[in-house]
VEXDREN-2710 file (C-alpha; in Angstrom, 1 decimal):
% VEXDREN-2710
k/r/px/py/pz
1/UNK/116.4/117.7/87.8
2/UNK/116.2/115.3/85.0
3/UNK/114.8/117.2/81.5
4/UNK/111.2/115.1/81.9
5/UNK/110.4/116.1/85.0
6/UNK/110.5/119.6/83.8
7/UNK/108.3/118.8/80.6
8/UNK/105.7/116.9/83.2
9/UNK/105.6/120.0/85.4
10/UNK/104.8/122.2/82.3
11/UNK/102.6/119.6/80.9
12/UNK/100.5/119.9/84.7
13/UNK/100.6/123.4/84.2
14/UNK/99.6/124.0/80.6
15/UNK/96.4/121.4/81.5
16/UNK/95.0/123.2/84.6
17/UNK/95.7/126.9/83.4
18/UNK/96.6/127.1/87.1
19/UNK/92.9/126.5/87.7
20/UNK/93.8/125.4/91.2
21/UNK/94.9/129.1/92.5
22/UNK/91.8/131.0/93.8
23/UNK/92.6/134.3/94.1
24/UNK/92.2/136.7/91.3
25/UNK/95.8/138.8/91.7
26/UNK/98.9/137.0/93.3
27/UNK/101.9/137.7/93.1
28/UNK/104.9/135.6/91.3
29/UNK/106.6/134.2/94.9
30/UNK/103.7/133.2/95.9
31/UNK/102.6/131.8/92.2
32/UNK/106.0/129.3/92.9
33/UNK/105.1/128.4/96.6
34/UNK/101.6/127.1/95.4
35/UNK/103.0/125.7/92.7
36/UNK/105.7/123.9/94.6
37/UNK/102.9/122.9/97.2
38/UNK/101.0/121.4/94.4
39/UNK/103.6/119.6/92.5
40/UNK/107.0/118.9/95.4
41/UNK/108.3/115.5/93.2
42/UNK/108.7/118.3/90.2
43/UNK/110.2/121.3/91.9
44/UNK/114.3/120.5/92.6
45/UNK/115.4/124.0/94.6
46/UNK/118.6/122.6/93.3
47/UNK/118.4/122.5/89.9
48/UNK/119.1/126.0/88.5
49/UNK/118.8/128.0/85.5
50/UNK/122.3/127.8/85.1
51/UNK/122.7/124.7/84.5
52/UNK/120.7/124.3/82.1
53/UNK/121.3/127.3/79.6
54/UNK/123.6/130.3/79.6
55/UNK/122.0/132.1/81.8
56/UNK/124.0/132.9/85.1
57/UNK/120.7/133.2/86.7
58/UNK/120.8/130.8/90.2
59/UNK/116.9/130.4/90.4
60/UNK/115.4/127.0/90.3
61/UNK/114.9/126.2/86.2
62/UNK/111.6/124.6/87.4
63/UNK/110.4/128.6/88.4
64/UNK/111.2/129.6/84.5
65/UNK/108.9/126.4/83.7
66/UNK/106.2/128.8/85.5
67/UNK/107.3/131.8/83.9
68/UNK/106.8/130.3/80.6
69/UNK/103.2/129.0/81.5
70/UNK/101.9/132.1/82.4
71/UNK/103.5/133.7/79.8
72/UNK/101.2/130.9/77.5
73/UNK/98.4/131.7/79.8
74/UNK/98.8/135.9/79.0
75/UNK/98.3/134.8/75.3
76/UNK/95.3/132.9/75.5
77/UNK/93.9/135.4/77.8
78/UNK/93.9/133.3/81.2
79/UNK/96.5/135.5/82.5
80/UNK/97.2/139.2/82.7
81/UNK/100.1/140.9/84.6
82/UNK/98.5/142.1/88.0
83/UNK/98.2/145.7/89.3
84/UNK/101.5/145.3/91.1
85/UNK/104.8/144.7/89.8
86/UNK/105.8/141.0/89.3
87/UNK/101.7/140.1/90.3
88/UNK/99.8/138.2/88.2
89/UNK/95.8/137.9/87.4
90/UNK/93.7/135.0/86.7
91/UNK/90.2/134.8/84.8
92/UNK/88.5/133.4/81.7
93/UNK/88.3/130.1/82.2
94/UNK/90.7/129.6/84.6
95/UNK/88.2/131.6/86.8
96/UNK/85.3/129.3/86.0
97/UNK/87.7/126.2/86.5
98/UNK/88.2/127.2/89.6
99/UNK/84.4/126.2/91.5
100/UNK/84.9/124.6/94.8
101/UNK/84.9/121.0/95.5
102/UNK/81.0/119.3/96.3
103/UNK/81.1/119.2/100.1
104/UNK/80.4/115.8/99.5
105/UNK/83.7/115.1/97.7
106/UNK/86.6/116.6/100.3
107/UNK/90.1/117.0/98.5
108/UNK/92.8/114.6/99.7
109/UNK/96.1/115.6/100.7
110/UNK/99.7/113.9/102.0
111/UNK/101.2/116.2/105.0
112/UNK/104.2/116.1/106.8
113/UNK/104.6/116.2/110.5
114/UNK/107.2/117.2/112.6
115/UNK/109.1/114.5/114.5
116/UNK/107.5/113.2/118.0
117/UNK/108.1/110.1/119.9
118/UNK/105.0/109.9/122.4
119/UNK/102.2/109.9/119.4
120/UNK/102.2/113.5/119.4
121/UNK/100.4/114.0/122.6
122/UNK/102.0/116.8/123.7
123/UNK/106.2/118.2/122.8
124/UNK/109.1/115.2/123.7
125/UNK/112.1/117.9/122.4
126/UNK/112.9/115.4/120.3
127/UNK/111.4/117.8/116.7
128/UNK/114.4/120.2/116.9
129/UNK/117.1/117.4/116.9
130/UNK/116.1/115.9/113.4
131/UNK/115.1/119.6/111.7
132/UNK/117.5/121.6/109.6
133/UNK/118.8/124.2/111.5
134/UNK/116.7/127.6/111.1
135/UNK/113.4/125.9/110.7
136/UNK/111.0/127.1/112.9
137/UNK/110.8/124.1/115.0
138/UNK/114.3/124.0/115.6
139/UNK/114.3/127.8/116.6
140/UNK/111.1/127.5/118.8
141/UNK/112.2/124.4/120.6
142/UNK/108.9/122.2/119.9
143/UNK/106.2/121.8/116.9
144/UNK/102.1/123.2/117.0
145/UNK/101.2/119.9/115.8
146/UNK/102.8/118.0/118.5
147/UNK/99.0/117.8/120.5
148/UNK/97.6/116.6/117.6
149/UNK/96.3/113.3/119.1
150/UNK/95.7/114.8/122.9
151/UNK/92.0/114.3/123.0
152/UNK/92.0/115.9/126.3
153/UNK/90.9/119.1/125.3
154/UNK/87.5/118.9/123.5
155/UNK/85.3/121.6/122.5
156/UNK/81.9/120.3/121.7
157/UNK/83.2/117.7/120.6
158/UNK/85.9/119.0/118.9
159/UNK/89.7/118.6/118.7
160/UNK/91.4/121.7/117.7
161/UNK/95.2/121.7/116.6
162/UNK/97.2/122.8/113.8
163/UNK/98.8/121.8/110.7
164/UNK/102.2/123.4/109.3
165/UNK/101.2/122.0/105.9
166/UNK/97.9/123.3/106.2
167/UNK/99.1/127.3/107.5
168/UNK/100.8/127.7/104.4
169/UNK/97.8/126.7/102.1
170/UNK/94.7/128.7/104.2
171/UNK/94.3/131.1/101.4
172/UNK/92.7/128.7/99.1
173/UNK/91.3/126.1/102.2
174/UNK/89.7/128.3/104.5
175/UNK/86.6/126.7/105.6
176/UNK/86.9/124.1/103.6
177/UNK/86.9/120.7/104.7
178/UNK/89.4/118.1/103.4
179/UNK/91.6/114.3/104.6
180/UNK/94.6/114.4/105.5
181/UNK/97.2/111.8/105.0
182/UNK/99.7/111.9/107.4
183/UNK/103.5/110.9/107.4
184/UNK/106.9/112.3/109.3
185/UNK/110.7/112.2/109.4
186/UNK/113.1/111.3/112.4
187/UNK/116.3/112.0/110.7
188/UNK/118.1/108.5/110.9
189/UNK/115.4/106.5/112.8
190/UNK/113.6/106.9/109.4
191/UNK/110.6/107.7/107.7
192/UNK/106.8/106.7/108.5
193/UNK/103.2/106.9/107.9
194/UNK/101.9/107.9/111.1
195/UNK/97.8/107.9/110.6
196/UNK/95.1/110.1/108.7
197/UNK/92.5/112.1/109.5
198/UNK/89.1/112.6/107.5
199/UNK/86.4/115.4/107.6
200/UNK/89.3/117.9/108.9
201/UNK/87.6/121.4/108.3
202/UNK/89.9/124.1/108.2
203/UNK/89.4/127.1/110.6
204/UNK/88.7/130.7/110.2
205/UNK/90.1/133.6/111.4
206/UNK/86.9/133.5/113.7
207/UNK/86.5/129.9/114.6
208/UNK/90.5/130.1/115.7
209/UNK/90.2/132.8/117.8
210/UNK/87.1/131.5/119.9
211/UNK/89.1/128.2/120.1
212/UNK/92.0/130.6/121.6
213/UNK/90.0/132.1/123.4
214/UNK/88.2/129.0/125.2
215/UNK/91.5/127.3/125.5
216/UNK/92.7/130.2/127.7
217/UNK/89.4/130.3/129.7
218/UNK/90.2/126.7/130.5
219/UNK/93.2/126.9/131.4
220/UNK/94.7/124.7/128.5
221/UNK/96.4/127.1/127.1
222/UNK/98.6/127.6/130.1
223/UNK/98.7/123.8/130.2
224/UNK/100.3/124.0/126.7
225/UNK/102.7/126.3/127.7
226/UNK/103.7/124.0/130.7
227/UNK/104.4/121.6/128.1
228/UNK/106.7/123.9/125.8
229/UNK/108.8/124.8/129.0
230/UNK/109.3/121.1/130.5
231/UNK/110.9/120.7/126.9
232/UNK/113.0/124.2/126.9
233/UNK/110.9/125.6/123.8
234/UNK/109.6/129.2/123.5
235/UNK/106.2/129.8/124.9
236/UNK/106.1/133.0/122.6
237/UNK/105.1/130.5/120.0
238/UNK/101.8/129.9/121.5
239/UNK/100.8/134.2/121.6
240/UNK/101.0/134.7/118.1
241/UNK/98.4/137.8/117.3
242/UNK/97.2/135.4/114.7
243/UNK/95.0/132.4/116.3
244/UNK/95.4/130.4/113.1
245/UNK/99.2/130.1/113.9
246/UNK/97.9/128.0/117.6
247/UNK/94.8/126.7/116.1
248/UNK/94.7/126.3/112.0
249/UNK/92.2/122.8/112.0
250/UNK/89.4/120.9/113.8
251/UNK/87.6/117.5/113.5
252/UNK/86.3/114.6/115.5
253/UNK/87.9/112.2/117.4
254/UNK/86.3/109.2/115.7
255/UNK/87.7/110.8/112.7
256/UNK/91.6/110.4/113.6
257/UNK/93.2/107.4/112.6
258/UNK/96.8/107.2/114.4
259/UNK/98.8/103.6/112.9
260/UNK/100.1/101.6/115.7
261/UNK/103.0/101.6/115.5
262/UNK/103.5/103.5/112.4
263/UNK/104.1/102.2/109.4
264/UNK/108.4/102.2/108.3
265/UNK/108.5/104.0/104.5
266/UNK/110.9/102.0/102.2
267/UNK/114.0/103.4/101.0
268/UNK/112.4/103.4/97.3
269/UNK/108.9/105.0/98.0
270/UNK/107.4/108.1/96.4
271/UNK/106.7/109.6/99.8
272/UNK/110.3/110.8/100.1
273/UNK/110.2/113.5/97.5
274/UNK/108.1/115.4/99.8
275/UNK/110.4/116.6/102.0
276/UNK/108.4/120.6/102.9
277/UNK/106.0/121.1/105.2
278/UNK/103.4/121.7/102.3
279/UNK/100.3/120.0/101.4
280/UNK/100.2/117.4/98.6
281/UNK/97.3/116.7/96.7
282/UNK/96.4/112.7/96.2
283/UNK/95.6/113.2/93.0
284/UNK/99.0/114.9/92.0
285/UNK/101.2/112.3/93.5
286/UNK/98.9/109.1/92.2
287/UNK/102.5/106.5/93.3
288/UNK/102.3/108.1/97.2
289/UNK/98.8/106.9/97.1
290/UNK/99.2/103.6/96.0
291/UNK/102.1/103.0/97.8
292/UNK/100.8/104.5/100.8
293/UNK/97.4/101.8/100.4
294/UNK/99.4/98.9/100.0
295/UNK/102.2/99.4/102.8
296/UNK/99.5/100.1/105.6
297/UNK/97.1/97.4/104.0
298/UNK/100.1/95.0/104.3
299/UNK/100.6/96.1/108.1
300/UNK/96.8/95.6/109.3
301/UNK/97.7/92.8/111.8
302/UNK/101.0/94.4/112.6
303/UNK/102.2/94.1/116.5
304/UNK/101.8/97.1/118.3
305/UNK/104.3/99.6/119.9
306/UNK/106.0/103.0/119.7
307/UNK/108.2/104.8/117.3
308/UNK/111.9/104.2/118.6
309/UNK/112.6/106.7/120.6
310/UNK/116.4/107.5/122.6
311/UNK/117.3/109.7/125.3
312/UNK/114.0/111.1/126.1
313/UNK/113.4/112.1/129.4
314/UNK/110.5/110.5/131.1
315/UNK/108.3/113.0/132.4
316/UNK/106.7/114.7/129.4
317/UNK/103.9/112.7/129.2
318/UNK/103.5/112.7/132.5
319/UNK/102.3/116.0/132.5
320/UNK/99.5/115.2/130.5
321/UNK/98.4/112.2/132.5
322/UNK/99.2/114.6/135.5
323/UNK/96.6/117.0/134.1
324/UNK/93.8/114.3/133.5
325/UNK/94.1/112.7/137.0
326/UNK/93.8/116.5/138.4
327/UNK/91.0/117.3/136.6
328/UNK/89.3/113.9/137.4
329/UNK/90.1/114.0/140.9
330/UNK/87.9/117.3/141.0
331/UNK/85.2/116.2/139.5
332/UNK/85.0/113.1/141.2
333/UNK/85.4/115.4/144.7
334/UNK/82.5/117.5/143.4
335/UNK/80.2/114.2/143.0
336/UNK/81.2/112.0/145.9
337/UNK/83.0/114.2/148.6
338/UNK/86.6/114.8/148.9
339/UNK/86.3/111.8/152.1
340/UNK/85.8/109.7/149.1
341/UNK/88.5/109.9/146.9
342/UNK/92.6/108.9/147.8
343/UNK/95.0/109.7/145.6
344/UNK/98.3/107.9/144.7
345/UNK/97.8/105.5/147.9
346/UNK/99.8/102.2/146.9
347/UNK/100.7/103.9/143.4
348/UNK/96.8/103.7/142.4
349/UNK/96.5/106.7/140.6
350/UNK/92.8/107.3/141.9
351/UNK/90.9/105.2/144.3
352/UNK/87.5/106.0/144.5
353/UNK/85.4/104.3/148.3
354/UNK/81.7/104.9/147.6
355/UNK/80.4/101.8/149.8
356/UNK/79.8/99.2/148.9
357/UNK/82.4/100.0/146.3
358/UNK/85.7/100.7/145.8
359/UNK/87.0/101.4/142.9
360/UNK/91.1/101.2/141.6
361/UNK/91.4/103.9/138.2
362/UNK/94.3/103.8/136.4
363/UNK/94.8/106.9/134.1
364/UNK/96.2/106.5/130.2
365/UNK/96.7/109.6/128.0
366/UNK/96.3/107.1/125.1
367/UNK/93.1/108.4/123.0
368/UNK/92.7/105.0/121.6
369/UNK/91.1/103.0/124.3
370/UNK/92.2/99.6/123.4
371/UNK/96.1/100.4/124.0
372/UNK/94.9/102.3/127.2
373/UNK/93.2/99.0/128.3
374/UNK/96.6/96.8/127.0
375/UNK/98.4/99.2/129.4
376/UNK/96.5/99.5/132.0
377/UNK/95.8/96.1/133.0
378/UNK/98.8/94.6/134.6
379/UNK/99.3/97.7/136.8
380/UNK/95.5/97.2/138.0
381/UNK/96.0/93.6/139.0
382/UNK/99.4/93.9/140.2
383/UNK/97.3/97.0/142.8
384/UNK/94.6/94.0/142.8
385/UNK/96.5/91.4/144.4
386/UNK/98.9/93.4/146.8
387/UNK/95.3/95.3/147.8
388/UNK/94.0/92.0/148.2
389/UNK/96.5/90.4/150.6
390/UNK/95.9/93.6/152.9
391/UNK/92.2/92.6/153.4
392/UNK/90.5/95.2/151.1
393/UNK/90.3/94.0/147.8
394/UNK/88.7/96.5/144.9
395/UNK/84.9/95.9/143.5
396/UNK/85.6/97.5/140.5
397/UNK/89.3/98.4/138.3
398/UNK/88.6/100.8/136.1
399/UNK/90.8/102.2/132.9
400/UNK/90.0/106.4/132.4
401/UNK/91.6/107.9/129.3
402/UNK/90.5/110.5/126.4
403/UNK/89.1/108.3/123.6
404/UNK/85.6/106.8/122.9
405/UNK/85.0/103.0/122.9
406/UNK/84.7/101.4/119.5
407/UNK/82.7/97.9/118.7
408/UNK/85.9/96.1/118.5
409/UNK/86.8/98.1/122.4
410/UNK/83.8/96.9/123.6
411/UNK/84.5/93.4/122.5
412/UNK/87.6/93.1/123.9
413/UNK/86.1/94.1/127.8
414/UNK/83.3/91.7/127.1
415/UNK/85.9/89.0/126.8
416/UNK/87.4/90.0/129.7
417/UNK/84.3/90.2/132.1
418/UNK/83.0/86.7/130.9
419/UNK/86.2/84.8/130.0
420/UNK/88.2/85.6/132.5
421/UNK/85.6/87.5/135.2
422/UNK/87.2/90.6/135.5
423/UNK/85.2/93.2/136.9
424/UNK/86.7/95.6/134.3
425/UNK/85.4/98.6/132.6
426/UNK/86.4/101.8/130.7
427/UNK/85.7/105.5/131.5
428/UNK/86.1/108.0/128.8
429/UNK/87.8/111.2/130.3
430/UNK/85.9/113.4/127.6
431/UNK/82.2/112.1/127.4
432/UNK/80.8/114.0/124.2
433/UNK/78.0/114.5/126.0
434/UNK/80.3/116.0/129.3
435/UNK/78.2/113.7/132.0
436/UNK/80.3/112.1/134.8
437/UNK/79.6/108.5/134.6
438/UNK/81.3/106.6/137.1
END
């Protein structure tokens, strides 16, 4: 680690009097892992005391920046030595730096995901292969974040997931709500800025365990599992005793922002000195944010697609589209009659006869209905036309998937009932106000 990066990191720490932990007593590790989480670009794990002095001693030197800070701290009376040995205490005015954010005003952080190759709708096995051996992922078999955008399973409206980044800070964010800036790694397919999510509240001990506990009601937890086992993970990692290690965050759909595709990190960009799964405040890594700004600004009209993805077996995602055509086939049973609804007849996922009408549905996972739409069409009138030439042609071809229709969605069917006269609509999956209308 080059001499100024240690000089900035004492610099930060000098200035904020370590204002931004909020317990009173903590002890030194964890005084290193919030400081690490705070400041990654100054903390080298392989930069040690030894090479730098005399010393034989094969800690980071960036950990004996702390040590001297706090020993400042002790002398201006910010910091005491804690109760316990090697713990630490924080008050004066440290303690009245340290007043929660206005709700108004949510802190903004950088996050790292694990790797996923269907838009982290459910696990592809493909995390493990890019992770350093050891990691939790690669020992599990499959991330917690890897639902993040499945917008299946609402809860009044809510989406609840997880967040490594976030686990390891929920001392100092619980209940809080912040952004979240997210990018991820895929070994040598690269780096990329995946999306963002705003208003993300941060769960409680309480609020995670009656999401747990819904989930299992539901039957979504088992669904989850079903997902971890198609993959070969561990399902043990979904009956942790702790719900905040299955459910650690929760926000709004219309609040999710996933890149399409996402955006490629260049070899010379900030970003890549965050290489833990920790969170990164914006306003402690000022070149990630303008860098971040100007690569997805530059992108806005970008084409859309996947990230690259080889070797993965199809199938994965079928299970989640096999769960919403299930579900969907039951409630359409329970509203029309189980004579009225056919099922995979000429590779039409649903067809629904309610005379006059019938109706072709073609199921997309996809939260974001415009790419379901883009997907979805060609298969409908391909079933159209072959339909068609057997004398019962469709009234109505619908697209069902998870997401809510924007302005610009809307639009886009608009064009196509009066430009081209499609008799084309959209069904959302998970109606925020949970009506069936079809």
């Amino acid at each position: 680690m080059a001499k100024a990066e240690l000089e900035a990191l004492y610099r930060n720490l000098m200035d904020t009097g370590f204002n931004f932990i909020l317990a009173e007593e903590v002890e030194l590790r964890e005084i290193y892992n919030i400081v690490k989480d705070r400041y990654p670009e100054l903390c080298d794990d392989t930069y040690l005391c030894s090479m730098n002095c005399k010393t034989r001693d094969k800690q980071p030197e960036w950990n004996h920046t702390v040590r001297a800070v706090l020993k400042k701290m002790r002398e201006r009376g910010i910091a005491t030595p804690g109760t316990s040995r090697g713990a630490w205490r924080f008050h004066g005015l440290a303690r009245r730096a340290r007043q929660p954010r206005p709700t108004h005003q949510p802190a903004s952080y950088f996050a790292k995901l694990c790797w996923n190759t269907e838009r982290w709708l459910c696990p592809t096995g493909d995390a493990p292969k890019v992770e350093t051996p050891g990691t939790y992922v690669s020992r599990m078999g499959f991330g917690h974040e890897e639902w993040l955008f499945n917008f299946n399973w609402l809860l009044e409206g809510w989406k609840y997931s997880f967040l490594e980044p976030v686990n390891k800070s929920l001392a100092h964010l619980e209940g809080k709500i912040i952004n979240v800036r997210l990018f991820t790694v895929g070994g040598r397919r690269g780096w990329f800025y995946v999306g963002q999510i705003s208003a993300c509240e941060v769960l409680t001990r309480e609020q995670a365990a009656d999401a747990l506990k819904a989930f299992r009601v539901r039957g979504w937890l088992r669904q989850m599992e079903d997902h971890v086992r198609a993959v070969g993970g561990d399902v043990q990692g979904l009956r942790s005793s702790d719900p905040r290690l299955v459910f650690n965050i929760r926000f709004r759909r219309t609040s999710a922002d996933l890149y399409d595709p996402p955006v490629t990190v260049a070899g010379t960009d900030a970003i890549r000195k965050i290489k833990r799964y920790s969170l990164v405040s914006t306003e402690n890594a000022p070149a990630v944010d303008k860098q971040w700004s100007t690569r997805v600004a530059a992108t806005k009209a970008r084409p859309t697609g996947k990230i690259p993805r080889k070797g993965v077996a199809p199938g994965f995602i079928d299970l989640v589209h096999n769960e919403m055509q299930n579900e969907l086939v039951a409630r359409l049973k329970a509203k029309f009659g189980s004579e009225a609804i056919i099922v995979e007849e000429g590779y039409v996922d649903i067809k629904l006869k309610d005379k006059p009408r019938l109706l072709f549905i073609e199921i997309k996972p996809d939260s974001r209905p415009l790419h379901a739409i883009r997907e979805a069409l060609g298969q409908l009138l391909f079933y159209e036309f072959h339909s068609a030439a057997e004398g019962e042609p469709p009234t109505e071809l619908v697209v069902a998937g998870p997401g809510e229709l924007t302005q610009r969605d809307m639009d886009f069917l608009q064009h196509l009932q009066e430009r081209w006269s499609l008799p084309i609509r959209y069904y959302c999956t998970c109606p925020a106000h949970g009506e069936l209308e079809i």
